[in-house]
C-alpha positions, 0 to 999 in steps of 0.5 A, spaced: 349 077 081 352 083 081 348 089 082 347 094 076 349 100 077 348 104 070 346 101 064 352 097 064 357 098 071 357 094 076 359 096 083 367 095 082 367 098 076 363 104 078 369 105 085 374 105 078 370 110 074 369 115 080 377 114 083 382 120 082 387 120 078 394 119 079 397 125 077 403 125 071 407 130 071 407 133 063 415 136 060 411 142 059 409 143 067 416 143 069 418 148 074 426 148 074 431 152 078 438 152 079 442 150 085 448 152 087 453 147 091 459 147 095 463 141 094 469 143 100 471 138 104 464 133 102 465 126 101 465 124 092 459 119 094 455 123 099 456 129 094 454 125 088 447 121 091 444 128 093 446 131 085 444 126 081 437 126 085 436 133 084 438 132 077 432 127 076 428 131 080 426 125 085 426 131 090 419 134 088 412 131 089 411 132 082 417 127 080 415 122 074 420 118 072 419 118 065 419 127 064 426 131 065 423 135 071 429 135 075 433 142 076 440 145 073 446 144 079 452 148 079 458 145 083 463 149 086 470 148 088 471 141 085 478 140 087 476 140 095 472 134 095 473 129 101 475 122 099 473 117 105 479 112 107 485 110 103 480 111 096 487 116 093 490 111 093 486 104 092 481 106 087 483 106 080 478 110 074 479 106 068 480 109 060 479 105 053 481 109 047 479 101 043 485 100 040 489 094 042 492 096 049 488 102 050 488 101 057 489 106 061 488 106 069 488 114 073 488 113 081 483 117 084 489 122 088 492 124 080 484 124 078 483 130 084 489 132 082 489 135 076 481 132 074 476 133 079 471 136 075 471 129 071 472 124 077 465 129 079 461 129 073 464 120 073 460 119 080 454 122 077 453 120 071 453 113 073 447 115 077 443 118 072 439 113 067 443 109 062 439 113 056 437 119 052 432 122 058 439 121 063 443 124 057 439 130 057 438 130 065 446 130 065 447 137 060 444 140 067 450 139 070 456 144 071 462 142 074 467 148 076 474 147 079 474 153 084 469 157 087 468 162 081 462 160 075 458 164 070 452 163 071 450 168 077 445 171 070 440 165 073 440 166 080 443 159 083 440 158 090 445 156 094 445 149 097 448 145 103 450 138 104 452 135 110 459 132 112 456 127 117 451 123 120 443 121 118 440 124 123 443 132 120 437 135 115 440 137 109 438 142 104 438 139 098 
């Protein structure tokens, strides 16, 4: 028989009773800052993974998934990102307009040329959230085709992110 350790508490449901709680971060204690990101000669994929993290805010011990914690992310120099291998030329972005024969197909090298902001925006979005937090979380994202962007007022920290190996440390 198990041991009573109050009027009605046995000795598991005491250890549950006195156990910390795990912390749930509130949309109300969010910290956001701003990060600025230079896209030059960084590959679309790398580039991509480290934003939409920073976006999510999965690089904060606060991190709840369910919460918009994340920062706002400025990218600059869009159309100097680096595409791996023969992606120019092989990779293919697909547009409907939904009406019959609507498809339209835009290679990667024509998407760089004369859309980088949307070729970036494209890569991050398809790694946020399919949903309105994920929305909400891509409104924090600005895109930028050359080095200048009017949101020096909030004092973007600027940030690194490497071109080579695992073992470099990143900024970001």
């Amino acid at each position: 028989m198990a041991k009573m350790l109050g009027p009605f508490l046995t000795g598991g449901q005491e250890r549950i009773k006195n156990m910390q709680k795990t912390y749930m971060q509130r949309k109300e204690d969010t910290d956001q800052k701003w990060y600025l990101v230079d896209a030059t000669n960084v590959p679309l994929g790398r580039l991509a993974t480290k934003v939409a993290a920073t976006l999510r805010g999965k690089h904060k011990k606060t991190f709840t998934p369910h919460v918009d914690g994340g920062d706002f992310v400025v990218v600059i120099n869009a159309e100097k990102i680096m595409l791996t291998g023969d992606k120019e030329e092989k990779k293919i972005y697909y547009n409907h307009s939904n009406y019959p024969g609507g498809l339209r197909e835009r290679k990667a090298g024509l998407m760089k040329e004369k859309y980088p902001t949307e070729m970036i925006e494209r890569a991050i979005k398809g790694m946020l959230p399919k949903n309105r937090l994920g929305n909400k979380m891509y409104t924090k994202l600005f895109v930028y085709k050359g080095s200048e962007h009017p949101h020096q007022a909030q004092k973007p920290e600027t940030t690194v992110i490497k071109n080579g190996g695992s073992n470099e440390k990143e900024n970001i």
